[in-house]
N, C-alpha and C positions, 0 to 999 in steps of 0.2 A: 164602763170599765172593760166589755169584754172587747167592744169596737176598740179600745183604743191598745188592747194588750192583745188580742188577734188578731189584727186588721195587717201586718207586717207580714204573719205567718207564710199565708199560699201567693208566694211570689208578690210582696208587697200589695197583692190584691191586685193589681195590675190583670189577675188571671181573667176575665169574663165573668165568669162565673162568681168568683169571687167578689168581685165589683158588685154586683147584681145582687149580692148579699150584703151586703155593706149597703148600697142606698136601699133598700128595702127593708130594713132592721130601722135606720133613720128614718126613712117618711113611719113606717109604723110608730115608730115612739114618738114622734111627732102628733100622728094622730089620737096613740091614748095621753098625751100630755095637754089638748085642746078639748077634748070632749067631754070633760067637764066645766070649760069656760063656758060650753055652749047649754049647760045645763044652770049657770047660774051662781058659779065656784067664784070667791072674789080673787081680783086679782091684786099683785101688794107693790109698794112702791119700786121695784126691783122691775117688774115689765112695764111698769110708768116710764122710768127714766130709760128703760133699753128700746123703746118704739122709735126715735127718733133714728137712733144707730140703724133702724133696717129697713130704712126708707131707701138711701143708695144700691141696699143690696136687691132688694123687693125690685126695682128700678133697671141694675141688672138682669136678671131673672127677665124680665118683661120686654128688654131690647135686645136678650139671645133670641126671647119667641118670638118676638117680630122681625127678625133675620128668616126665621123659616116661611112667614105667610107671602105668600105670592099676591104680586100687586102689576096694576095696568104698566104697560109699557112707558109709556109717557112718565107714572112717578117716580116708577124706578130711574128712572135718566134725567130726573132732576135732580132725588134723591143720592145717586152713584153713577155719575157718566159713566165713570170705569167700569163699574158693574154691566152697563147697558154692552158699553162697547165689546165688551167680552163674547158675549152673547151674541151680538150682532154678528162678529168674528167665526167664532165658533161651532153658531147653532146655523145650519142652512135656514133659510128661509124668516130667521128671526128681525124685526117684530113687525115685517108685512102681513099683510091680511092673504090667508091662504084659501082658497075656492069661498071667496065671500064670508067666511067671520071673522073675528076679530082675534089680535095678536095676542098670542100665548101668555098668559100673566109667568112671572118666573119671582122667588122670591129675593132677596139680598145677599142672602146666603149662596155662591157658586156652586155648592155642593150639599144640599139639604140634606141629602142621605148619612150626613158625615156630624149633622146637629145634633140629631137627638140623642148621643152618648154625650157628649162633654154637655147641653142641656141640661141633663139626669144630673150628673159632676154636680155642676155647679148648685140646682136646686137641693140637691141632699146635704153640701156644706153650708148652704144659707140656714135649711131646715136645724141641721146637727148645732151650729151658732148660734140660732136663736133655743135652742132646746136648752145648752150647757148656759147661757149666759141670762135669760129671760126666765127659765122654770122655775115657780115660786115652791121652793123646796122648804122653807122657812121663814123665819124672820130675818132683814138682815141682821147681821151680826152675832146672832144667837145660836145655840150649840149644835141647829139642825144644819143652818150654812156652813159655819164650821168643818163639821162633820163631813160635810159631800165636799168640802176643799180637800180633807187630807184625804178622804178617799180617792180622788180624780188623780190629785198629785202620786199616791202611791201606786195608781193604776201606770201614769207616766213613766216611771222610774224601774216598776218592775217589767213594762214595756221595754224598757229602753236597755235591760240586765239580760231578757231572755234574746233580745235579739241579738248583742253582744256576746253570750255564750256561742250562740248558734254558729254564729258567723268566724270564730275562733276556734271551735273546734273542727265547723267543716271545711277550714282552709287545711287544715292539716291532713282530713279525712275523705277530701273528694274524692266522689266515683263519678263526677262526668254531669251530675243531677241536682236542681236545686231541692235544698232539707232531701238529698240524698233518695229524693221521688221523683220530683216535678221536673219534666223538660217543656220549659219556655216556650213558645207559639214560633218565636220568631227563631230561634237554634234548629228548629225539627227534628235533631237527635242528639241524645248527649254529648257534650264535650270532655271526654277523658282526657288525664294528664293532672300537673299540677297546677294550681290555680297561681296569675301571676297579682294576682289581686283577690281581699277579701271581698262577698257580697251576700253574706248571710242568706238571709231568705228574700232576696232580691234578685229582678234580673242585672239591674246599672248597678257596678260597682260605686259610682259616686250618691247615687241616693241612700244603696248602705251608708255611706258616711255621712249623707244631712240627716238621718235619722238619731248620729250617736249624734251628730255636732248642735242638735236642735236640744237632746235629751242632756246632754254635759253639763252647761251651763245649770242646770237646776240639780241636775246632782253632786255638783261642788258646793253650790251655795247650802244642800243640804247638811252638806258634810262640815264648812267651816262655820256658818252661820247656825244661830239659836233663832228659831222661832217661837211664836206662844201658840202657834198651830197644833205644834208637835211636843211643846216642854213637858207631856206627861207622857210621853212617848220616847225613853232614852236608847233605844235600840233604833230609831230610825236615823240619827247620825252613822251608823257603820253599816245600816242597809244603803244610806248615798255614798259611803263613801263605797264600798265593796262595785256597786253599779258604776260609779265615777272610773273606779281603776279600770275594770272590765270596757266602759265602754271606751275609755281610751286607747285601750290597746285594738280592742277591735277598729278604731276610727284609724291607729297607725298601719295597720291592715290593710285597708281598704282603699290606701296609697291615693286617697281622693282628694287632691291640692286645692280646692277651692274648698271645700268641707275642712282643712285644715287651716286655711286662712280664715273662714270665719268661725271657729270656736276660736282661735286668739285675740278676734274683734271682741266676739261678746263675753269674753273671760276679764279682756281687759276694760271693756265697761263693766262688769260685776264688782271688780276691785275697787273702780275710779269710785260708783255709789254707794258702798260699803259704806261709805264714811254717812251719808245721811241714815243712816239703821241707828239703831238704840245701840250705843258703850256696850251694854251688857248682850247684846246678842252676836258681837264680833270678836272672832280668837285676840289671842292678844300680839301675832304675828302681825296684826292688820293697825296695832296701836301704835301712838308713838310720831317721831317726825317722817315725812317725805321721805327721806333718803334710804331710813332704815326701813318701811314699808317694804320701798320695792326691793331694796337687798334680802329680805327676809324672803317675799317672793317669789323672787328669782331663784332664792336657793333649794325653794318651798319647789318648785314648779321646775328643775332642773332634776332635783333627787327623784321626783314620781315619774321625767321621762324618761330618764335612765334604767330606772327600777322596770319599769315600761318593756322598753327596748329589750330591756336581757330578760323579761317575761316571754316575750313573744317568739322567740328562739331566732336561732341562726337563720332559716329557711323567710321568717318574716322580716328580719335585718337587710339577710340581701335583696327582697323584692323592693323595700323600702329606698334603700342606696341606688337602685339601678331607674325608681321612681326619679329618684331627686338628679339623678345624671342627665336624664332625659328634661327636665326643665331647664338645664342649663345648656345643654348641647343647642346647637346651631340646627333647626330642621326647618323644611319646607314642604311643606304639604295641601292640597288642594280641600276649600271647603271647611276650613276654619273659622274658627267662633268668632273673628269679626268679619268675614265675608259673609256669616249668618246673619251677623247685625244688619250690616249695611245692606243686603239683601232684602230683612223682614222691614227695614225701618225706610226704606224706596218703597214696599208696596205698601207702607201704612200710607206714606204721600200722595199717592196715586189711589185709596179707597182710605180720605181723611174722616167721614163723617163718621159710618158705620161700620168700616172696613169690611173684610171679604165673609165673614162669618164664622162663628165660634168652631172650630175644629177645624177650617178649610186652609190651612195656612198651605202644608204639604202638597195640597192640590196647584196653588200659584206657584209655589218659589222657587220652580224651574225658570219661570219665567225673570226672572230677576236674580239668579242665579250666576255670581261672577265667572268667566272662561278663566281658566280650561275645565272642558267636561272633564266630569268625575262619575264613573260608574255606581253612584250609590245612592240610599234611597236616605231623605231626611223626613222624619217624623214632624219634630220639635227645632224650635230656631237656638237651642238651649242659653234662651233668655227671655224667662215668661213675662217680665213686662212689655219688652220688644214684641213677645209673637202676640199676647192681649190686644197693644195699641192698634199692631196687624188686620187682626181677627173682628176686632171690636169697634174700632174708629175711637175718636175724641169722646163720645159721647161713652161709650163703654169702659174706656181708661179715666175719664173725667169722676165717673162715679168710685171707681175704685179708690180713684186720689181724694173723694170727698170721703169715703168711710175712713181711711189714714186718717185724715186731717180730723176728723170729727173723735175719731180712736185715739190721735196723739193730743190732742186738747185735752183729755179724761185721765191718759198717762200722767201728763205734766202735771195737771194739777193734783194726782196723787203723790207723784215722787219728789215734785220741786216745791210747788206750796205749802206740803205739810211740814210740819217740824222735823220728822222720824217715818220712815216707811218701813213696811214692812220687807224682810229678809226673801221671803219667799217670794213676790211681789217684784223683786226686784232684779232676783234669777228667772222666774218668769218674760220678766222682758229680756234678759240678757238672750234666754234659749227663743225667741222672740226676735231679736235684731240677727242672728246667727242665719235664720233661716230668709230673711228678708234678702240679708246680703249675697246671700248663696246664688237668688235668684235670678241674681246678675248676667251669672255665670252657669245657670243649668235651669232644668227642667224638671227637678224633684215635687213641684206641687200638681204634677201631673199624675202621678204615682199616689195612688189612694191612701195609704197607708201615710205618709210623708204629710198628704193634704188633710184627712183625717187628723190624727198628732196638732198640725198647726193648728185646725179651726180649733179643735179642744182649748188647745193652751191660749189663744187669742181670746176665747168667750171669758176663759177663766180670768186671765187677766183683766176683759171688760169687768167681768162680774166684781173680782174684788175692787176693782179701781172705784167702784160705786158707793161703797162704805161713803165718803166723807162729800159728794156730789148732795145740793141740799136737797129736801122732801119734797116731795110733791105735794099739791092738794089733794086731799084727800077728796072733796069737794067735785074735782077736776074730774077725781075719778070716778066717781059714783054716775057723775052725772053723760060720760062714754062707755056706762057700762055697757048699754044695748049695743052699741057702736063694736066694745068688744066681743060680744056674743055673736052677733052677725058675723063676722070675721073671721073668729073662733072654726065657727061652723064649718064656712066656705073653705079657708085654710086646713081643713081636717078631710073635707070631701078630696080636694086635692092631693092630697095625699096621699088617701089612700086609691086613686086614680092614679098616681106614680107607684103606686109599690107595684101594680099589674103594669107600665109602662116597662120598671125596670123590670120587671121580671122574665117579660119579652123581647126586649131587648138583643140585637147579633149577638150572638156570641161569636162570633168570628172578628178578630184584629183585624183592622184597615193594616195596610190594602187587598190582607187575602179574601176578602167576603168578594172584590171584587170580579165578576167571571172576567173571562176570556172571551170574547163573540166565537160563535163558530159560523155567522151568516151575515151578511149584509146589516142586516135588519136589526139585529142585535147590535153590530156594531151603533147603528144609528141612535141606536134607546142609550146604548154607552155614552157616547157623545153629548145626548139630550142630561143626561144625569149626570155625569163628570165634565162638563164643559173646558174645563181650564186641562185636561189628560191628553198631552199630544199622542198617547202612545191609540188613541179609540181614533183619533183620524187615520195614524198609521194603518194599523187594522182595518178600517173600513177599505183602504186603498186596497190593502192585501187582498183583502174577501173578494172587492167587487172585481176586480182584474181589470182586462181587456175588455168589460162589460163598461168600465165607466168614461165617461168623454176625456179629452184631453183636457177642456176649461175646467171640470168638474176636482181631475186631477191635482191637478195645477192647486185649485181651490183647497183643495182639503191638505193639499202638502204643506202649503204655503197658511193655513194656522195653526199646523203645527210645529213649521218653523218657528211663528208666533209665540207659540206657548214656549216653548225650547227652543231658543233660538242656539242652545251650544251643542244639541243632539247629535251627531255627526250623522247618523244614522236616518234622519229625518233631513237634512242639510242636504248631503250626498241626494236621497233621492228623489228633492225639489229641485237641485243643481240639474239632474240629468231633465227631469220633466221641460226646464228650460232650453236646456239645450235641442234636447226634438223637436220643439216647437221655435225652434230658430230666434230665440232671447240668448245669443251667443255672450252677449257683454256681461247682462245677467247671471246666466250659467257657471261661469268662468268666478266671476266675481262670489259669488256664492260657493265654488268649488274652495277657492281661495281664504273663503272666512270658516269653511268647513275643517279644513289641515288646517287653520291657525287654532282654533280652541279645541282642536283634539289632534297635536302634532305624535299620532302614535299610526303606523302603518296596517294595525291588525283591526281597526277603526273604521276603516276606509276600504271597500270590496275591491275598486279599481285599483289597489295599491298593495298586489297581491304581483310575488316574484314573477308571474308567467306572464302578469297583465302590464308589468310598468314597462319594458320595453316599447308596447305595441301603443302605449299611448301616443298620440298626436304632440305636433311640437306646443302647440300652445296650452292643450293639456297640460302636457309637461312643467311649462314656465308657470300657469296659474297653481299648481302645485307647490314646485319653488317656492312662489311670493309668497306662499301661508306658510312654510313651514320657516321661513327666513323673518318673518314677523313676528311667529310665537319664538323663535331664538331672539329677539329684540326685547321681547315681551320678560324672557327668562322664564317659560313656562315648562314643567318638568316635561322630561323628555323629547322635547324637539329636536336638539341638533343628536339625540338618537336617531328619532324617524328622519330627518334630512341626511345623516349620514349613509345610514340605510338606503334610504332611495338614490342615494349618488353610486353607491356598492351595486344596485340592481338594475341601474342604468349602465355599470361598467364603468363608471364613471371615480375609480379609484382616488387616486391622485386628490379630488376637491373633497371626498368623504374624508380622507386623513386629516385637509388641512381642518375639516368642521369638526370631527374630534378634538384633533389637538389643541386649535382653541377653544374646545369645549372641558376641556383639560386643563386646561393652564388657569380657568376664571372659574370653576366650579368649586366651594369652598367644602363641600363632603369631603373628605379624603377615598372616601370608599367610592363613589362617584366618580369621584377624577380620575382615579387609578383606572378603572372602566374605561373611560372616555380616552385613558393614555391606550391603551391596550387596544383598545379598536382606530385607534389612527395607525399603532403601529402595524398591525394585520393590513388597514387599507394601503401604507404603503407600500407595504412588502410585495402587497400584491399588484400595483403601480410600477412594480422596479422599480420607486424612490429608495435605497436603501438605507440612506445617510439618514434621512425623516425618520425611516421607521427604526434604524438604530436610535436614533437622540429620543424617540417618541416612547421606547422601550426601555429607557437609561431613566425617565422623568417617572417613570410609570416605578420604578425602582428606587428611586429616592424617597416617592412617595410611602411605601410598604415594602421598604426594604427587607423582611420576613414573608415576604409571597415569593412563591415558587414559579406561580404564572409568569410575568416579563422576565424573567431570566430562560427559562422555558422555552417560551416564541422568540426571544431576541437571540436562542442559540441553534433551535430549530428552521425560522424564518427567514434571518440574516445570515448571523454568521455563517453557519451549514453552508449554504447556498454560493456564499462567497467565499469557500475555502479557507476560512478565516479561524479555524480549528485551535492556534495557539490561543487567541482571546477568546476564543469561547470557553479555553481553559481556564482561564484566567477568572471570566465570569463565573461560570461553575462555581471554583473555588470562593469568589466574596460571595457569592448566594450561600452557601455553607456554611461560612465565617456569620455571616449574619442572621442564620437561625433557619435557613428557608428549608424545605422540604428535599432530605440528600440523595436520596433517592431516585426523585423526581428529576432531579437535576441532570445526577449523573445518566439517566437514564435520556435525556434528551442529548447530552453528548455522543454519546454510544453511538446514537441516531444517526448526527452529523457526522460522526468519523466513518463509522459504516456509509454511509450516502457517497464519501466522499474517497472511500475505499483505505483509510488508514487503519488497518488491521490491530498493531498495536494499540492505538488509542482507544479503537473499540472496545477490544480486551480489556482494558487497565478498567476503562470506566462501566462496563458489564459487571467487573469484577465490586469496583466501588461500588455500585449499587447493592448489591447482594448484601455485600457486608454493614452496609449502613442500613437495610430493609429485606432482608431474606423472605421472597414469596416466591409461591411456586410458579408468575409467570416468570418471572426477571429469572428464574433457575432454567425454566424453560428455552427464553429465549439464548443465554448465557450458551445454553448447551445446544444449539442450533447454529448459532455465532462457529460452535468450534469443531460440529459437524462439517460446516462449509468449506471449514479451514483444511478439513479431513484429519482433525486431531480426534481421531475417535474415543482414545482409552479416555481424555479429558471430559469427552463427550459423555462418557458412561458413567464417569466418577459425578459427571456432576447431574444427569437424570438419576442419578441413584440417590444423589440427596434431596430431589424436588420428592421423589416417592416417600421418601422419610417425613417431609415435610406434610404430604398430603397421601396417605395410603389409597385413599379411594380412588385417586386420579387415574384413570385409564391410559388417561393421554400419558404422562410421565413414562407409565409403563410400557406403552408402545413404543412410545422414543427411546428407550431405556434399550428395547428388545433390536430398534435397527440401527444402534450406535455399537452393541454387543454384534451385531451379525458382522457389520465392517469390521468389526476388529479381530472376529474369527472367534470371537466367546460364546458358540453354538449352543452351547447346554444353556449358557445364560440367556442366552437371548431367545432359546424355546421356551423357557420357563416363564420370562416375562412379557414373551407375545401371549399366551396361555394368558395370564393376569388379567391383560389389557383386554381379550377376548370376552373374559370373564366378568368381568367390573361394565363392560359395555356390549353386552351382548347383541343391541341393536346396532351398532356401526359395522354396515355392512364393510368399509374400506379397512378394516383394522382385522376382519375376516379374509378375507380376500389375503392382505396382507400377509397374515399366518398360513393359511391354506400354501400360498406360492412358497414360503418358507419349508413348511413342511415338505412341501416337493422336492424343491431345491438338496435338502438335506440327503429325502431317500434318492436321491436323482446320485448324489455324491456317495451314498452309499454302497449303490449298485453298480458304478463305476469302479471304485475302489475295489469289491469283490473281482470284477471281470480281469484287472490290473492282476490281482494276486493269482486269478488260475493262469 
């Protein structure tokens, strides 16, 4: 009970720590739940019939540890060419004989340092499985089995109510912190703000949601179905339903679309098997013909989302609506869930038997990883059958598909052979197919708490499915008792040899346990223990400098190209290694596939404004060819970076045209406009005009309420080409059409000024103010009419920037030498004084006053001399 109603709490247990208490709690009750078989305790038809069920798993457990044990060179390479080759690759000197002994044993696993947490995983859910589903608690059937079912079940439910609060109220109440403490390994400091998604006490928002979508299923079935578990229990109908509502709302929360597509799987199998349950243990909403079922249904399950929706207030409505916008919208993005598929399911191909080893996915999948590079780091392939078959090989996923098969034979014959099955039984497996589906599409069984939850509910499902499975011998059993006592034993010692394994266990998250080399040498031991990490050859190159050969170079660049082959960063400084050493074709060639799978300039050192000029012609063109390939490819941002480097070649005129048709075929709207925008800048700066008008007119149709292209099409064009009536023109539909008037008018101003039309200046100085009064547009306004030497206008109008901004010094200065041209002395002593005052450090605004001040007694002293 407490594993399965704490285990969600400290960061779904995800924490380290947490973890490590969680498989430690399990091998311990493992160990006191065997050591009395080993003393002699009988065991009852209930671990007869579940021994077979943990052959597979037993089977597992035994081919992750044999991923870890290192074996001669030779069987590994019969065993996993790919594994050999890797290493051959990789490791210098692997698997020749180095000063007379023999080559290095390595084991199956590429990264053993990365087994022994997911190891632990795995044997504390076999451990926690056989404990909930094998523990002779009683007789079957009798009121002691009984009893541990409604217990476990109520331990689920009120699991599944606490986290549900939690997560509903800290969506409203976030300070930045998970359960309002804990900051996540991987955040490193709080996140303040408001949450755009619910995640209780989780860090993945979508595992919050397989938590409720696992827990739903059994608390509906609580709520409309009668069981004879619970029939003396009439309060536990509104403890499921109360949990049902709550966790519904927190699952619409938590805006996790695949978590929502499968509670409608298994809601709607709970309904379809309704119908084999006993008459008397189903509402009478569920009675009746086909049609009226699901009408009742429908209306059943439309009033609770509704009621739902206006629960969870306005703030969760619209995160909800801008969820569901976003599945429908049009995006493109690098590193999505089928380039994850097709990536883990290539390297299961290429390591079919055993695959690369249990936790090592993340260390390969660089290596298989589709272009274009993507700055990010991936964990999980979030598709744990995909990333198992990866990790595991045939043999690994084989067993898993053998305990299914063996688990859904047991199913069937409970739910389909009997006449009547049980109501609970059969929400169990509905919260059961919910989580299976999920894991299609995510990573929740990775998440202790998520995985925790399932083994429970899977044992308990075996457990009850075993009522009507026939007896064993009694006979059978007597006669394996020693068989179980030996067993017993060893299994108990192991144990409790895992509860010190986990207890010792890193506490530190892959990948930050891993160091950083600071010497050669470390580099090297890096290498030797992450073999598949192109970033430990990079490093080694770093370290060893101008100390290491060119072949040497060469060598260690070129597997980390290997392992990465979309690194730009690793690409780039194999390209150049080739080039020194005169592999010109080479060099060029690899420059060229370097800009195709990462067509971004800030990517690439050589591809820095001061550097592109100075490159070579054939630089240059091998350049070109990659960035004109990822535009072929359609790979985000290329005809950016190709634009750009035509702008830094000078090469205006061909950056427009690759805008423009990067504009016209881009189907973002937000994008395009971008793309219009910067062809019309490149040809303006081209002197194409006509281009950069029509480029700035398309860019306008597109977001006809942006300020922008009306803006540059009035400042960069028209202006330029005295074209001041259509720039009014423009101006005016930007206005009409919603765009920013201000702005607008303010880029008029510009061109009539530039262009010296004093009125138009004026008029559109003037519209600005009026449509957006700030103190600079007052500023300028009244500078505009300095020039003109309208001073009294000048003053009228620094006297309303002061209004608008007292503190402003500036205002007041300009205020004090608009006032001295116009011979308003007093006034304009007073508010140079101001301007002094407000900005005591500007030494020019002193200066200023001081000569003022002179000026004055200079006219004063004069004045006296006049009158004697």
């Amino acid at each position: 009970m407490l594993l399965v109603v704490l285990s969600p709490l400290p960061e779904g247990s995800a924490n380290p720590w947490a973890l490590a208490t969680v498989e430690s709690v399990i091998f311990g009750l493992v160990a006191l739940w065997l050591i009395p078989l080993t003393c002699g305790a009988d065991s009852n038809d209930v671990f007869a019939r579940g021994r077979n069920f943990l052959l597979p798993l037993t089977f597992l457990v035994i081919v992750v540890t044999m991923q870890l044990v290192p074996m001669p060179p030779a069987i590994l390479r019969f065993v996993s060419p790919a594994t050999y080759r890797l290493y051959e690759l990789s490791v210098h000197g692997w698997p020749q004989a180095i000063s007379g002994q023999k080559g290095e044993w390595r084991p199956l696993s590429i990264a053993p340092s990365l087994g022994g947490r997911p190891l632990l995983k795995v044997a504390s859910y076999v451990s926690l499985f056989s404990l909930v589903s094998l523990c002779p608690f009683g007789s079957p059937g009798r009121d002691t089995e009984r009893y541990v079912y409604r217990v476990m079940i109520k331990a689920v439910l009120l699991s599944g109510l606490i986290v549900a609060v939690v997560g509903i109220v800290e969506f409203y109440t976030w300070n930045g912190k998970i359960l309002w403490l804990f900051v996540p390994y991987d955040w490193g400091a709080p996140q303040p703000g408001s949450l755009s998604r619910a995640l209780g006490s989780f860090v993945n928002f979508d595992h919050f949601g397989n938590y409720l979508a696992v827990i739903l299923p059994l608390a509906i079935g609580g709520t409309l179905f009668r069981d004879d578990l619970f029939s003396k229990q009439p309060a536990f109908p509104l403890f499921s339903a109360v949990t049902a509502f709550f966790a519904l709302c927190a699952l619409l929360l938590s805006a996790s679309r695949g978590a929502w597509i499968a509670t409608a799987i298994a809601l709607t199998v709970l309904m379809l098997l309704s119908r084999r349950m006993p008459r008397a243990s189903r509402p009478v909403i569920l009675d009746g013909p086909l049609r009226m079922r699901l009408l009742r249904s429908s209306v059943m399950v439309l009033a609770v989302l509704i009621f739902s929706i206006l629960f969870i207030g306005q703030q969760g409505r619209n995160q909800i609506d801008s969820r569901l916008q976003g599945t429908f919208q049009f995006e493109s993005r690098g590193g999505g869930r089928s380039d994850l598929n097709r990536a883990t399911l290539a390297m299961a191909m290429d390591y079919p038997l055993l695959g690369v080893g249990l936790g090592c996915w993340p260390e390969l999948y660089s290596h298989y990883e589709a272009p274009p590079w993507v700055d990010m780091f991936y964990r999980e392939a979030h598709d744990d059958y995909a990333q198992l078959l990866a990790e595991t090989g045939v043999v690994g996923f084989g067993l898993l598909v053998w305990f299914l098969v063996a688990f859904g034979k047991t199913l069937y014959r409970s739910l389909i052979k009997r006449p009547v099955v049980s109501p609970i039984l059969v929400a169990l497996c509905a919260s059961l197919l919910a989580m299976l589906f999920h894991e299609f599409f995510d990573f929740s069984l990775q998440t202790p708490a998520n995985a925790v939850l399932f083994t429970v509910l899977v044992a308990l499902t075996f457990r009850m499915s075993m009522y009507s499975a026939p007896a064993i011998d009694s006979e059978r059993i007597r006669w394996a008792s020693w068989r179980l006592r030996i067993g017993a034993a060893c299994v108990s010692a192991i144990a409790v040899v895992l509860i010190e394994g986990a207890l010792r266990q890193d506490k530190t998250l892959y990948p930050y346990g891993i160091k950083v080399p600071k010497n050669p040498s470390d580099a090297v031991d890096l290498i030797s223990s992450h073999p598949a990490e192109a970033s430990a050859h990079l490093d080694f190159v770093r370290l060893a400098g101008d100390s290491l050969r060119s072949d040497a170079r060469l060598r260690e660049l070129s597997a980390a190209v290997w392992l990465d082959p979309n690194d730009p960063y690793a690409r780039d400084q194999y390209a150049t290694t080739l080039l020194h050493q005169k592999m010109t074709s080479q060099g060029f060639d690899n420059i060229t596939h370097s800009i195709r799978v990462s067509p971004v300039l800030s990517t690439h050192f050589y591809l820095s404004e001061e550097l592109i000029p100075r490159l070579t012609d054939q630089t240059q063109r091998a350049i070109e060819r990659g960035f004109r390939e990822a535009i072929e490819l359609r790979y985000q941002g290329a005809a950016q970076g190709l634009g750009d480097y035509y702008s830094a070649l000078g090469r205006y005129a061909e950056a427009g045209d690759i805008f423009a048709s990067a504009g016209q075929t881009e189907l973002n709207s937000d994008l395009s406009e971008t793309y219009l925008m910067n062809a019309g800048r490149a040809y303006a700066r081209a002197g194409v005009m006509v281009a950069a008008q029509r480029s700035f007119e398309a860019a306008i149709r597109d977001e006809p309420d942006d300020d922008r292209p009306y803006v540059e099409l009035t400042t960069l064009v028209l202006g330029p080409q005295r074209q001041l009536k259509t720039a009014k023109n423009v101006v005016m539909q930007g206005v009409q059409a919603g765009a920013d008037a201000p702005m607008l008018y303010d880029a008029l101003a510009g061109a009539a000024d530039a262009d010296g039309d004093s009125e138009l200046t004026e008029s559109a100085l003037r519209s600005s103010i009026e449509a957006g009064p700030t103190l600079n547009r007052l500023l300028r306004l009244g500078g505009f009419y300095v020039s003109q030497t309208k001073y009294a206008r000048a003053a009228l109008t620094y006297r309303r920037a002061t209004e608008i901004d007292p503190q402003s010094a500036e205002a007041f200065f300009y205020l004090g030498v608009a006032e001295e041209r116009d011979y308003a002395f007093t006034d304009a002593e007073r508010d140079f004084a101001r301007a002094v005052r407000l900005a005591p450090e500007n030494v020019s605004y002193r200066s200023r006053y001081a000569e003022f001040e002179r000026s004055i007694a200079q006219s004063i002293r004069n004045s006296q001399h006049l009158s004697e």
